[in-house]
C-alpha positions as CSV (number, residue, x, y, z in Angstrom):
1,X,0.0,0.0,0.0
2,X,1.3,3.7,-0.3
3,X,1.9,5.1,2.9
4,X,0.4,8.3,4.1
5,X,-2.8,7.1,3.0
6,X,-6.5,8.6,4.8
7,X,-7.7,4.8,4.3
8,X,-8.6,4.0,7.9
9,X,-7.7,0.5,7.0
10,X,-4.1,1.8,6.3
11,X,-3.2,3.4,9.9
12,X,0.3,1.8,9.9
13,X,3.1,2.7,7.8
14,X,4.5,-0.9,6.8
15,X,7.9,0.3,5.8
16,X,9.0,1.8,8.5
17,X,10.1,-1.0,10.3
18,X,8.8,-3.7,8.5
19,X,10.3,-7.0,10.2
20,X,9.0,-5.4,13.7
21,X,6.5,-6.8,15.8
22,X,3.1,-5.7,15.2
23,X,1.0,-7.8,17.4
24,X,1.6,-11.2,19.3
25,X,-1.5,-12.9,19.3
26,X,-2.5,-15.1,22.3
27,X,-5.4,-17.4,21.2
28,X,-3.3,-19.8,22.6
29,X,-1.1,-18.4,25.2
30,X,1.6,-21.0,25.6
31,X,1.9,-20.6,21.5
32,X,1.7,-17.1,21.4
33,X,2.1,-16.2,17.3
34,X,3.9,-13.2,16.8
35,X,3.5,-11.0,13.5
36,X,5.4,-8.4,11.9
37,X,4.2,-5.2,10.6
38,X,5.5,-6.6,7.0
39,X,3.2,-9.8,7.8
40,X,0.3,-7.7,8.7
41,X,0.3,-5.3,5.8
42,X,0.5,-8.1,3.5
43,X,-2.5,-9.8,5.2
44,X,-4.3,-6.9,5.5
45,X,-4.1,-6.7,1.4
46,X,-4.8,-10.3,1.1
47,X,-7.9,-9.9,2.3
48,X,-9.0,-6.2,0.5
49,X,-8.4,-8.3,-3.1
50,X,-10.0,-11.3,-1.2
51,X,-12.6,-9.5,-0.5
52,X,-13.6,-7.9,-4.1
53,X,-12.7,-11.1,-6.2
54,X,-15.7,-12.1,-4.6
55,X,-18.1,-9.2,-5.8
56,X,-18.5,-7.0,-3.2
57,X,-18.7,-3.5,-4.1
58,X,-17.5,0.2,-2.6
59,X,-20.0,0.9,0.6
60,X,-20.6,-2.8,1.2
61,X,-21.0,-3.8,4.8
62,X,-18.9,-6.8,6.4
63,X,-19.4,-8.1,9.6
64,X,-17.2,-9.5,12.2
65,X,-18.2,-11.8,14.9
66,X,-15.2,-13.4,16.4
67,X,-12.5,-13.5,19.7
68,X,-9.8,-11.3,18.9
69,X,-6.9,-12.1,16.9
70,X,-4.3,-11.2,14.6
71,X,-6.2,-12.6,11.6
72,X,-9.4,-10.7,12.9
73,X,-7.3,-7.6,12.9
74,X,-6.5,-8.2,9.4
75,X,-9.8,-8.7,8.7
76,X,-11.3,-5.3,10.0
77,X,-8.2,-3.0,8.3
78,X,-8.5,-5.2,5.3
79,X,-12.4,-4.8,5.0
80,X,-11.7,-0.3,4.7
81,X,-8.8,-0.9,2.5
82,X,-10.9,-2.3,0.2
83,X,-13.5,0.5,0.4
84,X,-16.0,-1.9,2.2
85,X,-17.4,-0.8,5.2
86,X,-16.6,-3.0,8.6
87,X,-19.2,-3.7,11.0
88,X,-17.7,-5.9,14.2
89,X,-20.8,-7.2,16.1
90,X,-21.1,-8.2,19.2
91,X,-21.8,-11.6,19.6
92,X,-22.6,-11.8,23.5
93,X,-25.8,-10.4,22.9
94,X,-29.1,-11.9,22.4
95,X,-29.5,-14.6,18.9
96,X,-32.4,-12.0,18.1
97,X,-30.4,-9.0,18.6
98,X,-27.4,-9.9,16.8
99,X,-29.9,-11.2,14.1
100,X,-31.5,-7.9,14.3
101,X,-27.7,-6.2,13.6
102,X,-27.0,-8.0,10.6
103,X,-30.2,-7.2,9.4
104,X,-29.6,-3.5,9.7
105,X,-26.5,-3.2,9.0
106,X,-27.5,-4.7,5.6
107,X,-24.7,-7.2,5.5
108,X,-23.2,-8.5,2.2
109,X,-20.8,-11.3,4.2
110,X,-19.6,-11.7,7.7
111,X,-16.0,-12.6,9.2
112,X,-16.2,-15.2,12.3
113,X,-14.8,-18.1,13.9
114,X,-16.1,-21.5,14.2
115,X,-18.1,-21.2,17.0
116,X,-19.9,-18.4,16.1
117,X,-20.6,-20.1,12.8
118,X,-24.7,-20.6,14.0
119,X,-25.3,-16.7,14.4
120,X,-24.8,-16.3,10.5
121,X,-27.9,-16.0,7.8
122,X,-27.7,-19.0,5.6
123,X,-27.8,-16.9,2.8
124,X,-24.6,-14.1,3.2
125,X,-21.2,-14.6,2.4
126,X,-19.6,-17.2,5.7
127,X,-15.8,-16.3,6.1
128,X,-14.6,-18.7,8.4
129,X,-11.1,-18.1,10.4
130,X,-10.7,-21.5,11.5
131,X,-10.8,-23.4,8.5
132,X,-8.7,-24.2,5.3
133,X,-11.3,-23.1,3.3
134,X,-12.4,-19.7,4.8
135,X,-10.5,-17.3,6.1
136,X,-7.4,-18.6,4.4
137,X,-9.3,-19.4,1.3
138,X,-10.4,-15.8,0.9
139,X,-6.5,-14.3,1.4
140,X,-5.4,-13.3,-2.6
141,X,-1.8,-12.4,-1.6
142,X,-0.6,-9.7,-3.8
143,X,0.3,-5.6,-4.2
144,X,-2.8,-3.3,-3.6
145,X,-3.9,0.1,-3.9
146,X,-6.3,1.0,-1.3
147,X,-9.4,2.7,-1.6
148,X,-9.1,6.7,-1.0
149,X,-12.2,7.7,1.0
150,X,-14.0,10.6,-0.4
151,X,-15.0,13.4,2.2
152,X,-16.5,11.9,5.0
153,X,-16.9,8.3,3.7
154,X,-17.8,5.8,5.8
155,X,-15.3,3.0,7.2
156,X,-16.8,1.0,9.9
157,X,-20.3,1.4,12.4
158,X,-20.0,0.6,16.0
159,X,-23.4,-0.6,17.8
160,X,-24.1,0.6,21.2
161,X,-24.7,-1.4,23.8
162,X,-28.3,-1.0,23.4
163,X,-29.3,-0.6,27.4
164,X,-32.9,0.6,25.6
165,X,-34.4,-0.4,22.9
166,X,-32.2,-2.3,19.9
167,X,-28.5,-1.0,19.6
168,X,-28.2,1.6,17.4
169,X,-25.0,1.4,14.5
170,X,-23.0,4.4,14.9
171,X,-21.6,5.6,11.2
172,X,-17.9,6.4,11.9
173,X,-15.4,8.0,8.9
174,X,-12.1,7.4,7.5
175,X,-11.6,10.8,8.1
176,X,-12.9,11.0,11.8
177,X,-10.7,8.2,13.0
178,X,-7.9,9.2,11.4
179,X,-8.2,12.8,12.7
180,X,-8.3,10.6,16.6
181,X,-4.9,8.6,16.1
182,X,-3.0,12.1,14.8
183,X,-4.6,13.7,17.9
184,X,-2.9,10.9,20.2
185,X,0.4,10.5,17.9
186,X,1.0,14.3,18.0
187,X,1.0,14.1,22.4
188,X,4.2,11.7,22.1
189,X,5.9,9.1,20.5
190,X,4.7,5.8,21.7
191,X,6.6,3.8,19.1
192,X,8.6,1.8,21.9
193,X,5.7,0.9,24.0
194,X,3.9,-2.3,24.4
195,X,0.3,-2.4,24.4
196,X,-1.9,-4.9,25.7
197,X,-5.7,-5.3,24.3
198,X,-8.2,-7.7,25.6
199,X,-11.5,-5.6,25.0
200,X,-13.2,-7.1,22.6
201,X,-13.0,-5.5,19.1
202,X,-17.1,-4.4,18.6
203,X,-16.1,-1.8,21.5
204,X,-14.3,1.3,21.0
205,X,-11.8,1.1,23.8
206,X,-10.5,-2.2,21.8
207,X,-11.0,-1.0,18.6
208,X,-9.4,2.7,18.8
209,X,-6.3,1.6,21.5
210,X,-5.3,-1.7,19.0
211,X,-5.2,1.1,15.8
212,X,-3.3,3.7,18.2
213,X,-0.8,0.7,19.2
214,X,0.0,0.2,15.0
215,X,-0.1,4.2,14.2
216,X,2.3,4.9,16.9
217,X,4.8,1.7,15.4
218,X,4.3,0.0,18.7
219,X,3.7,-3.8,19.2
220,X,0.5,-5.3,20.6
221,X,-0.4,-8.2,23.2
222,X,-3.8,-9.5,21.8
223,X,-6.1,-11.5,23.9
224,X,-9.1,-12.9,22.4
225,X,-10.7,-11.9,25.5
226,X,-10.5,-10.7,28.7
227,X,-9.0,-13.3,32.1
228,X,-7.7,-11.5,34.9
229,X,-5.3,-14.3,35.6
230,X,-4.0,-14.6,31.6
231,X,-4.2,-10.6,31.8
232,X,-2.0,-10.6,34.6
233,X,0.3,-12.9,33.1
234,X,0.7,-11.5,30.1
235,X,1.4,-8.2,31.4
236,X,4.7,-9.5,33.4
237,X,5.6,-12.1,30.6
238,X,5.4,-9.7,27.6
239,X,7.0,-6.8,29.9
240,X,3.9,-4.5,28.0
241,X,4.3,-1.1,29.1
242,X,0.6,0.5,28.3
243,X,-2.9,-0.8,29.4
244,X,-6.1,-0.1,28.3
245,X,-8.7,-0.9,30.2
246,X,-12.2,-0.6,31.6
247,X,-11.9,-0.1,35.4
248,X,-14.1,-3.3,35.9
249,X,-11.1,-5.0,34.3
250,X,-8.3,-3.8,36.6
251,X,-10.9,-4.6,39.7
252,X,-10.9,-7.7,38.9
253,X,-7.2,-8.5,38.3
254,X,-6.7,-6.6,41.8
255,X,-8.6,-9.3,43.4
256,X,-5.8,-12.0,42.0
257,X,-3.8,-11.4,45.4
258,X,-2.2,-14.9,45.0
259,X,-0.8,-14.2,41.5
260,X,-0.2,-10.8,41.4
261,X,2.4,-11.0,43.9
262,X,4.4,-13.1,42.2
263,X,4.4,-11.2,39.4
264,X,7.0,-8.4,37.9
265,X,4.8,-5.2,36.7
266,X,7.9,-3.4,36.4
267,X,7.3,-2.7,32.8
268,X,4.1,-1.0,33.0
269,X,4.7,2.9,32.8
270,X,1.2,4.1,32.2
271,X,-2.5,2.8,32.7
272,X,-5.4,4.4,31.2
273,X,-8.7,3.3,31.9
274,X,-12.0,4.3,30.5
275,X,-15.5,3.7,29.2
276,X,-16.8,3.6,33.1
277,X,-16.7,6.0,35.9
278,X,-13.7,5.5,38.3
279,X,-13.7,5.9,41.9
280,X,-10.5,6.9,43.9
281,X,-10.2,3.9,45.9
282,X,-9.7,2.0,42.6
283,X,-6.8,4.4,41.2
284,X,-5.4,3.8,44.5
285,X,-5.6,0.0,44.3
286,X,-4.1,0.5,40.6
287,X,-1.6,2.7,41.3
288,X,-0.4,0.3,44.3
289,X,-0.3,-3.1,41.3
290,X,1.5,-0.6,39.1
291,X,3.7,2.0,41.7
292,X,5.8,3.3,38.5
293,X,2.8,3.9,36.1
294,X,1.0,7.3,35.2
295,X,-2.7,6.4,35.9
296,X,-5.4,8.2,33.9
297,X,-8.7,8.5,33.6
298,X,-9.7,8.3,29.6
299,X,-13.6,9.3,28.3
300,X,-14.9,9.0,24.6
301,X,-17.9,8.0,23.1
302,X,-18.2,5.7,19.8
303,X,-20.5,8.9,18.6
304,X,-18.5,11.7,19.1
305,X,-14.7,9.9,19.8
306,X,-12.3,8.8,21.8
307,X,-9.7,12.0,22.3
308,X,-11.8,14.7,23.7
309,X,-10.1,15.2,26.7
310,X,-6.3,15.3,27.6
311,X,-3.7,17.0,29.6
312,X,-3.8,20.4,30.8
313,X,-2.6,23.2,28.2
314,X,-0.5,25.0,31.4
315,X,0.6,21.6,32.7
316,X,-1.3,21.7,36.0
317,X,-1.8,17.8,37.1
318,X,-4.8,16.4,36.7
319,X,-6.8,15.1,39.8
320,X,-7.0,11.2,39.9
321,X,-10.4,10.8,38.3
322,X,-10.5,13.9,36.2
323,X,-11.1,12.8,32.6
324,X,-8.8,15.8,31.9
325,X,-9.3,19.2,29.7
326,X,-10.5,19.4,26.5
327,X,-8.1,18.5,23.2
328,X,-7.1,21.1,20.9
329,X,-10.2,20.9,18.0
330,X,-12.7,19.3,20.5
331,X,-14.6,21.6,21.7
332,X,-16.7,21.1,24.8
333,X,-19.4,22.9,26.5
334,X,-22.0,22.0,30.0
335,X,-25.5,22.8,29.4
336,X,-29.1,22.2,30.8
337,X,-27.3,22.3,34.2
338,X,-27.4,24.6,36.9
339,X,-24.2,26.7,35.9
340,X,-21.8,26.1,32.5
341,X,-19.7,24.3,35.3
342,X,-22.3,21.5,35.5
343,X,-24.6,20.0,33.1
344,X,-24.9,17.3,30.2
345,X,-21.8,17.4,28.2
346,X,-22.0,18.5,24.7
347,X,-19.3,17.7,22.3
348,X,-18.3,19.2,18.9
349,X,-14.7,18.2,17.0
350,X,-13.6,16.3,14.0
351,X,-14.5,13.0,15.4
352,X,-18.3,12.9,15.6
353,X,-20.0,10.5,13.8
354,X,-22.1,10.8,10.8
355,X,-25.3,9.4,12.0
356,X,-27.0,6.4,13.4
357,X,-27.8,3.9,10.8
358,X,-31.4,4.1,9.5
359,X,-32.0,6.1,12.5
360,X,-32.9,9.5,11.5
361,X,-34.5,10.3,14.0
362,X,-32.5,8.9,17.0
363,X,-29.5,11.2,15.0
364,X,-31.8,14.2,15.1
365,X,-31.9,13.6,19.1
366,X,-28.2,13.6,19.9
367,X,-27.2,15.8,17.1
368,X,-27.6,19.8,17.2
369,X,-26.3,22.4,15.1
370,X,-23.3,20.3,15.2
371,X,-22.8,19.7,18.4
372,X,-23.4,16.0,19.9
373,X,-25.4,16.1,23.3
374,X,-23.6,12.9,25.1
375,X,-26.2,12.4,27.7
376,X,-23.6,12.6,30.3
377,X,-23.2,14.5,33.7
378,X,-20.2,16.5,34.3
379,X,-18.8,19.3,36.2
380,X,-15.9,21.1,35.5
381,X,-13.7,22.5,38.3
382,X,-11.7,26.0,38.7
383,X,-8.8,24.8,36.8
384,X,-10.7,23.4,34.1
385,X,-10.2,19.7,34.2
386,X,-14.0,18.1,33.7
387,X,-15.4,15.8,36.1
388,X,-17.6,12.5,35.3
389,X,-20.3,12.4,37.8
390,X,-22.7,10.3,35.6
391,X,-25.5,9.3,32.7
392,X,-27.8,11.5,32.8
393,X,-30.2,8.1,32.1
394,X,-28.8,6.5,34.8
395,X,-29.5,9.3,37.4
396,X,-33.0,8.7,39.4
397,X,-34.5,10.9,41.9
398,X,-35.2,9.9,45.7
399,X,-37.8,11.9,47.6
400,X,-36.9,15.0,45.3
401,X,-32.9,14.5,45.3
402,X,-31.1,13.7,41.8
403,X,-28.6,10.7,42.8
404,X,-26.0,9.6,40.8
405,X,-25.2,6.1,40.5
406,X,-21.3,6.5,40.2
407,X,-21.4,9.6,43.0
408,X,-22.7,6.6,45.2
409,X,-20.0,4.1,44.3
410,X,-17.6,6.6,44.8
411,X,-18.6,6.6,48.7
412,X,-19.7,2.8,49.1
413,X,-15.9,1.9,47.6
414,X,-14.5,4.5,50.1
415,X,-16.0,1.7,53.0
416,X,-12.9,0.1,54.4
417,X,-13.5,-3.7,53.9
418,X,-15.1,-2.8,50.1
419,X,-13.5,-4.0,47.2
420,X,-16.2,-2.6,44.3
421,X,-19.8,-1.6,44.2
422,X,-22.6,-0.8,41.6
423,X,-25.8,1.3,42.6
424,X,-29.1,0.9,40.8
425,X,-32.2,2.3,41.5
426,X,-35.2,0.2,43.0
427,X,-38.9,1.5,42.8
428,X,-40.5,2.9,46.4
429,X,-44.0,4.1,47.0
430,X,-42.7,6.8,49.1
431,X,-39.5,8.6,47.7
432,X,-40.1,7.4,44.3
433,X,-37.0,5.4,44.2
434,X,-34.4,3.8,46.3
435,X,-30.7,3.2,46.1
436,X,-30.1,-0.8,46.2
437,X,-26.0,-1.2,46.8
438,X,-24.4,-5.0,45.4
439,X,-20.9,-4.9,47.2
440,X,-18.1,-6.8,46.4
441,X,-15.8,-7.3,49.5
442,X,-11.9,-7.0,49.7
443,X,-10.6,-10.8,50.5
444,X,-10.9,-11.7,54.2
445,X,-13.0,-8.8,54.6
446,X,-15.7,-8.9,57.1
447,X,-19.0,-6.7,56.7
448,X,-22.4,-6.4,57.3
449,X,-25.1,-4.3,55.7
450,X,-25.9,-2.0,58.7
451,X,-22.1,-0.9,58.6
452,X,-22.5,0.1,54.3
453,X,-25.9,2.4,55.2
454,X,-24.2,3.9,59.0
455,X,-20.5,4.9,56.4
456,X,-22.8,6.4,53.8
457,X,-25.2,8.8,56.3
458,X,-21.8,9.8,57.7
459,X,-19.8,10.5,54.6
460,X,-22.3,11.5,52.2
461,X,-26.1,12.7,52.1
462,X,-28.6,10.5,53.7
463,X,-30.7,10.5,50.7
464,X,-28.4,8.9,48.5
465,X,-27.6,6.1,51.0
466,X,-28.7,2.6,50.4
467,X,-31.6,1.4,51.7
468,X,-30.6,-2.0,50.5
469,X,-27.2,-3.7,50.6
470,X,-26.7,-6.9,48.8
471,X,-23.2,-8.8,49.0
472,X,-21.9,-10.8,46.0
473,X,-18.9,-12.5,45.0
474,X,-18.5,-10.6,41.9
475,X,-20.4,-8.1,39.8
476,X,-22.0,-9.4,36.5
477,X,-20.6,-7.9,33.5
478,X,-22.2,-6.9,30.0
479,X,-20.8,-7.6,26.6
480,X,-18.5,-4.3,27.1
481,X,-16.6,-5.9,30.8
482,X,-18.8,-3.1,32.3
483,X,-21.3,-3.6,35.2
484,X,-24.5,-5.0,33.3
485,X,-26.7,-2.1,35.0
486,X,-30.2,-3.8,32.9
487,X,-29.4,-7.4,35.2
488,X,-28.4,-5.9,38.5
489,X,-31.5,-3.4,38.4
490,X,-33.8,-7.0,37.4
491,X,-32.0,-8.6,40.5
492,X,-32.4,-5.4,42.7
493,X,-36.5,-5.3,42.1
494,X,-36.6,-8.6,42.9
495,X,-34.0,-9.0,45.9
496,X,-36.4,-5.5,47.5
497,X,-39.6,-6.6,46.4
498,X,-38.8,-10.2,48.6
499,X,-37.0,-8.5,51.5
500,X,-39.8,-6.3,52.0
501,X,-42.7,-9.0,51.8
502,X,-40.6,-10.8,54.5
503,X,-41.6,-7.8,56.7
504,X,-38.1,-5.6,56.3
505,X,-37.9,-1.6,55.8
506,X,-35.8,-0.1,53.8
């Protein structure tokens, strides 16, 4: 390919070191496959004239449903190069909702491996990773000239999550990714690091930090999925040097007490976690796994990016779960709030999508005189640096009182004896609604629920406290390794409706 090129599915340049490692692939951790940047450009080709010697067209949509790997990476860059358009789904959900994805997305053929062979329409185009006849069927090694996008072509759609209602595919440009990895590349050089990745690829935290990791020239551990233990290993073995994460992820690798100290983390020089709010205690717990590390707080949206925020322009440090000050070209302003230093964060910069698919009307809701209203709560303090205090779906209102879920984890996870907790709202016939707490406790840890609600009235205002305090061994976890909020609010109802027909008040 011909390096610079504004082809999404050309974010490396392959000459620069060509024989370096790009990613080491860990399907199979004790034979870990390592490829070079040469290898991966090649593949990445292989599959763009794969690809159109079977008849797809410019604007056609391919699908993805597989673990991550170094062929599925190859896949996704090789679908843009080609001028296809790739669509990574998401195959934890529901069989009717992914059914209901490759139905909008309008899918000419579909990428997966063999066990997600059954969630594929008879009738498209099966490319199969794991077999001699599909994936390395398809490959038509040779020289190719990507695809240049015009204006703000279309390279790939994201689906939300889908908390309401069906997930909604989230049109995403050459150009507006591109613009994202120069954002990050022009902050430093991050050629000599070592990422790791084991988000899984139909997220943007997976997708955006694995194309970072080969725009920079840096290599890349690749999990097919997240394992706190493997996760943990791999960090030490592979002496990486940069994680992205989801703060559910580094919660749970905390809890590994057994392993983790006979680990080396040595390596790891910074951490950035994102996609979920993050509480103090945990940057504490990270920052003690990983003592030589530079621990930040990242927030992005698939609809409007993954850079808006960074460091301060007059150096100041950033407070430990700040998501930082805005990025040069993104724009940011609070509104519907009670001061421009509090409200719903609106967002306007290179990045932003180009719609919902099919969704006109959902895209009319979020979009305003260019400016994308994320639906999130934040403040912003006297030096600037912005503040994540919530969804502003998530927020419901006791007796009167707005309460934010992640205000209330914050002070739950301050408990000493508490390793994590998730706040959901459960209905009341008095206040409206009630906080319902599900605690994870720190190993050895001994705690009851009167000592959660007698912490929370002390260190925080009594109407956010919860009413109800239910201990589990871990916290269930959507699609996205984020708290699945839909199954702990089910549980919540259920656990509150029971406790209270036994004869106990809230």
């Amino acid at each position: 390919m011909s390096w610079p090129s504004r082809n999404l599915g050309c974010c490396f340049d392959p000459s620069k070191d060509p024989d370096k490692v790009a990613i080491i692939d860990l399907r199979d951790p004790e034979r870990p496959v390592e490829v070079a940047y040469a290898a991966l450009d090649a593949a990445c080709d292989a599959v763009a004239r794969g690809l159109l010697g079977k008849g797809l067209k410019r604007g056609d949509r391919v699908g993805i449903m597989s673990l991550n790997s170094a062929p599925m990476i190859a896949a996704y860059l090789g679908i843009m190069r080609a001028g296809l358009v790739a669509v990574p789904i998401s195959f934890k959900l529901a069989r009717e909702t992914v059914d209901y994805i490759v139905k909008d997305a309008d899918l000419r053929a579909v990428f997966h491996d063999h066990e997600r062979r059954s969630l594929v329409p008879d009738d498209l185009l099966a490319i199969d990773f794991d077999t001699p006849d599909g994936y390395a069927a398809l490959c038509d090694h040779g020289p190719f000239t990507a695809f240049e996008p015009q204006g703000r072509e279309v390279a790939t759609i994201l689906y939300t999550s889908g908390s309401t209602g069906m997930p909604k595919g989230v049109l995403l440009s050459h150009e507006s990714q591109m613009w994202a990895l120069e954002t990050a590349a022009r902050a430093s050089d991050r050629s000599q690091h070592r990422y790791i990745v084991a988000a899984p690829m139909f997220h943007m935290n997976a997708t955006i930090s694995a194309k970072t990791a080969l725009h920079a020239g840096a290599s890349m551990v690749l999990m097919p999925s997240f394992d706190a233990r493997l996760y943990a290993r791999a960090i030490a073995r592979y002496r990486v040097t940069w994680l992205t994460s989801v703060p559910t992820m580094m919660a749970m690798m905390a809890r590994e007490h057994d392993l983790i100290g006979q680990l080396d983390f040595s390596s790891v020089t910074h951490v950035m976690m994102g996609s979920a709010p993050l509480t103090k205690p945990l940057v504490e717990k990270v920052q003690g796994l990983f003592p030589g590390a530079a621990i930040s707080n990242a927030y992005g949206t698939t609809e409007a990016g993954p850079g808006v925020f960074g460091p301060h322009p007059d150096g100041l440090p950033r407070p430990d779960t700040a998501v930082g000050y805005p990025t040069a070209g993104a724009q940011a302003e609070l509104r519907e709030g009670p001061s421009p230093d509090e409200g719903v964060l609106y967002m306007k910069n290179p990045m932003l999508m180009e719609g919902y698919n099919n969704r006109p009307e959902k895209t009319a809701e979020v979009m305003r005189d260019g400016w994308y209203r994320s639906g999130d709560i934040m403040r912003r303090d006297a030096n600037g640096f912005f503040h994540f205090l919530g969804r502003a779906d998530d927020m419901f209102v006791v007796g009167g009182e707005n309460v934010w879920p992640g205000e209330v984890e914050k002070l739950v996870e301050r408990v000493p004896g508490v390793h994590q907790a998730a706040i959901v709202p459960v209905p009341d016939e008095i206040k409206g609604t009630l906080p319902f707490a599900f605690v994870v406790l720190q190993d050895g840890a001994k705690l009851d629920e009167a000592a959660v609600k007698k912490f929370t009235i002390d260190n925080g205002p009594a109407f956010a406290h919860p009413r109800f305090v239910e201990f589990r061994p871990a916290i269930p976890l959507s699609a996205t390794n984020k708290p699945d909020r839909r199954l702990l609010t089910q549980e919540a109802e259920q656990i509150a409706a029971r406790r209270r027909a036994a004869g106990e008040r809230a």
